[in-house]
N, C-alpha and C positions, 0 to 999 in steps of 0.2 A: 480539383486535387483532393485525395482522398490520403487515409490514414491507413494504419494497418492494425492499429492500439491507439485507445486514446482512456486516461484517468476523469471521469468525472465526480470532482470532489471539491480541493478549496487550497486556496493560494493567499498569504498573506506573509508580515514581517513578524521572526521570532527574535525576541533577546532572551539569551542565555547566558545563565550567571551558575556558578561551578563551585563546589564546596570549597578551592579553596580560595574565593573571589575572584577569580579570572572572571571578566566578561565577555562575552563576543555580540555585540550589538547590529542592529541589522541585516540580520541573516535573512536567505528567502526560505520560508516553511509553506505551513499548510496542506500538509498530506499531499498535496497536487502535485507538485512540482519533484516534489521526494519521489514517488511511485513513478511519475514518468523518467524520469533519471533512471530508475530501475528497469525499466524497459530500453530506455536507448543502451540501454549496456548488451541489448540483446537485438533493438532493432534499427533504423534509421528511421523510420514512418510511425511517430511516435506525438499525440496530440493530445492537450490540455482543456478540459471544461471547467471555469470555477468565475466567479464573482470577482472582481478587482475592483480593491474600494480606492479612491483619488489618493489616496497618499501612498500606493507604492509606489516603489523610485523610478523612475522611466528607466534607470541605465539598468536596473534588476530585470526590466521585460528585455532587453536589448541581450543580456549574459543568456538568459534564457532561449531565446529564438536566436542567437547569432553563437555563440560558444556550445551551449548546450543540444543544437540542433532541433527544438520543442516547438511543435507547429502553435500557435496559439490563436488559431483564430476562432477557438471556444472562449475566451474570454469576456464578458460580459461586463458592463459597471456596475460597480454592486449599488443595492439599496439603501447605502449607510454610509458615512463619511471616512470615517479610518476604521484599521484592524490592524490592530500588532497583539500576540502573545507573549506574557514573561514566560521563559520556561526556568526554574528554580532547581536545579540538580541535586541530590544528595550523594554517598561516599558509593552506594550501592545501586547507581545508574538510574534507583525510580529518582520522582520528577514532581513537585508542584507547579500545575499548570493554571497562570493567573490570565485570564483576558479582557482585554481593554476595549470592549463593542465590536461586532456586536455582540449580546446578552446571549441569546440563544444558539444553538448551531442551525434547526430551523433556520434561522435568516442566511444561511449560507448556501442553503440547496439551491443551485440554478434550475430553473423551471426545465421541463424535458422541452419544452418549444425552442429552446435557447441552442439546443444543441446543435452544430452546423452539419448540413446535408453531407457535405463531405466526408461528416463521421459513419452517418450509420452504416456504411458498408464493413466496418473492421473487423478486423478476425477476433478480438479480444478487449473487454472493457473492464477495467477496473473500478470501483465507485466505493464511499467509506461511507456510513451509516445511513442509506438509501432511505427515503419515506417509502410510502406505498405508492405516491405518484410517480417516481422515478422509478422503481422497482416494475410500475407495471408498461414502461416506457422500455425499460430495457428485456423485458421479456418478448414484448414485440421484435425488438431488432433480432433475439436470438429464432425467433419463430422465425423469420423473413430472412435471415439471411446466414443462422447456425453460428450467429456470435458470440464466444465464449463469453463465460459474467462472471468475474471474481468481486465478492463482499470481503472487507475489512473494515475489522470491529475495534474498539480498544478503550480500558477501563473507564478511561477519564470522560467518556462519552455515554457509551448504553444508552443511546435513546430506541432502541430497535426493542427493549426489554428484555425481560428475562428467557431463559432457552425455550423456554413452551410456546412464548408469542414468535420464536424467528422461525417456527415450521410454517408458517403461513407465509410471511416474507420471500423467505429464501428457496420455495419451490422452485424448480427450475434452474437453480445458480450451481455451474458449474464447482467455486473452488469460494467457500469460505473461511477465512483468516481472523481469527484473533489472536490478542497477544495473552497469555496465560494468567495477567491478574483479573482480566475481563474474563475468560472460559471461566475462573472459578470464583468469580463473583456472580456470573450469570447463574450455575449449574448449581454454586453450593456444594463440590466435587474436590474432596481428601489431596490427590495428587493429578498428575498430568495424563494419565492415562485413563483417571476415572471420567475429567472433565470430554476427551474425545467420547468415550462410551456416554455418556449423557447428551453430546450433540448430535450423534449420529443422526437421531429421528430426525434431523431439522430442514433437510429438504437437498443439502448442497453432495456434489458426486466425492467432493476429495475435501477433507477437514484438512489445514494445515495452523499447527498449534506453534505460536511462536513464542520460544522461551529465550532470546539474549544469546548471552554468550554461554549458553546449553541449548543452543540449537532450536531446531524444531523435530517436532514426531509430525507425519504427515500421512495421514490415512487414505485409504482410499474406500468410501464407504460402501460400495454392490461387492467387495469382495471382503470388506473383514480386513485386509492386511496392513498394516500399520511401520514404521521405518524411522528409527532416527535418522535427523540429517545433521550432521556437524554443523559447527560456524566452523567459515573459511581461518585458520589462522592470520592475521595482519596484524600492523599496527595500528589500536583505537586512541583517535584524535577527540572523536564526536559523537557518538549516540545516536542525534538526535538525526532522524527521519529512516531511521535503518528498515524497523518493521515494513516502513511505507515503500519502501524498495524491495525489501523482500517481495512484497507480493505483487508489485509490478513486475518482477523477473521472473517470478513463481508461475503467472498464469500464461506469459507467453513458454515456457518451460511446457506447461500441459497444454498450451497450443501447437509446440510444434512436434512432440515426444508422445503426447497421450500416457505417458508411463505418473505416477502419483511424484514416487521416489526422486524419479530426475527432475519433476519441474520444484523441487525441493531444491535442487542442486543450484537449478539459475537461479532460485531464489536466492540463497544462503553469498552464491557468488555475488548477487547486484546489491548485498546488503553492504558488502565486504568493501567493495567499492566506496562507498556512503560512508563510512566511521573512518574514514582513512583521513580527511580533511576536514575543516570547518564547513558548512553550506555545500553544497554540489561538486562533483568532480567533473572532469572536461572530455568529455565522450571523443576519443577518437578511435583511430585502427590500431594502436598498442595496446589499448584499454580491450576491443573485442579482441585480440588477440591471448590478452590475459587469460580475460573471463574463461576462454575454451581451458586454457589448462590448469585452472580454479576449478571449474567446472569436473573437468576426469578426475583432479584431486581428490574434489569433496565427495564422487561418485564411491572412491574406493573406500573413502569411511562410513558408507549410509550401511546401517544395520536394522534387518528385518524383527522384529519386537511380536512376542507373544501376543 
């Protein structure tokens, strides 16, 4: 059984606590499972690669593969005993992020041998602050089999380096995503348009910059032209894991469209999805039905940018 997308990156428990002491305890995070949620919003053949350390909750794999539709036979036991993250909210969405082992994100990269056969055929992979060993794992797949590669990056992370070390990386990578305090921490770039014109050298076809609830500018770099993409209007419940969805929606968007602008749109719509509830929303055929007219919505507001 094969996939058609699958996120390889990292699955564990977040607790979030809210300025104004609201808590929400035992959420499922870890980029992994946020990003694939953003693609089942767009596909049904949608698979997970990430570490699972012993303590997360069985009935959380169960929401997952049984509610969520998320193939997970990327899963792996991690090398370490527990993983939860505090995420620490402030009035203005950023975030102190404390975690609880392991130390490094190093210890979370599953080995490329880990990944299941059944993946490498897929049309699109997603992966969040790749070594060079995964990086030169999935460049393979794209050589052998013309599978799309979306990187995302984001502040609280950078272990890729600064923008001059990611042209070596990110050769080949169809669509990389950061979120905007990382573009200009990496860059050292005034505003948001500066931080795109400083990434461009970096190797990837389509920059997509994501700013929150100001959207994303989403460039396309052989051609120069550049686009806001609105955030979907909703109502925000949650924040947390929206970027990680944006860019699972984002890359099957330039998997099936090839246009920069529109795979902006799935993005913007699978984020939209994500801040609507606490943890995950429940993938069905109202939700894809949604997404399409989220989707022509968001299209009528994207704007072509100097």
């Amino acid at each position: 059984m094969s996939v058609d997308y699958f996120t390889y990156s990292g699955l564990w428990i977040n607790d979030l606590v809210f300025p104004d002491g609201r808590t929400q305890m035992g959420m499922i995070g870890g980029g992994g499972a946020e990003a694939a949620l953003g693609m089942r919003v767009w596909s049904d053949a949608v698979g997970l690669v990430a570490y699972i350390a012993p303590d997360f909750p069985p009935d959380r794999c169960r929401f997952l593969a049984e509610t969520c539709g998320i193939d997970l036979r990327g899963l792996c036991p991690a090398p370490y005993e527990r993983f939860r993250l505090w995420l620490l909210y402030d009035d203005d969405e950023s975030r102190v992020e404390v975690m609880r082992r392991p130390r490094d994100w190093s210890e979370m990269r599953v080995p490329p041998t880990r990944v299941p056969a059944g993946y490498h055929r897929a049309r699109g992979i997603h992966t969040v602050e790749p070594d060079a060993a995964q990086m030169t794992f999935l460049r393979h797949l794209k050589a052998e089999h013309g599978t799309a590669l979306c990187v995302e990056s984001f502040a609280s992370l950078q272990d890729m380096g600064n923008h001059a070390a990611l042209a070596g990386l990110l050769t080949g990578v169809d669509l990389f995503s950061p979120d905007l305090a990382d573009a200009m921490a990496r860059t050292k770039a005034a505003d948001p348009h500066a931080c795109l014109d400083a990434l461009q050298p970096v190797g990837a076809d389509v920059l997509a910059l994501r700013m929150g609830a100001a959207g994303s500018l989403v460039r396309h770099v052989p051609t120069g032209r550049t686009w806001h993409v609105p955030a979907v209007p909703t109502r925000v419940v949650d924040v947390t894991g929206a970027g990680n969805a944006y860019c699972g929606g984002c890359l099957i968007g330039w998997v099936e469209t090839g246009d920069a602008a529109r795979a902006g749109c799935y993005g913007a719509v699978a984020a939209s999805f994500m801040i609507e509830q606490f943890e995950l929303p429940r993938p069905d055929a109202a939700m894809r039905a949604e997404a399409e007219i989220r989707r022509d919505r968001a299209w009528r507001g994207v704007t072509q940018r100097a």
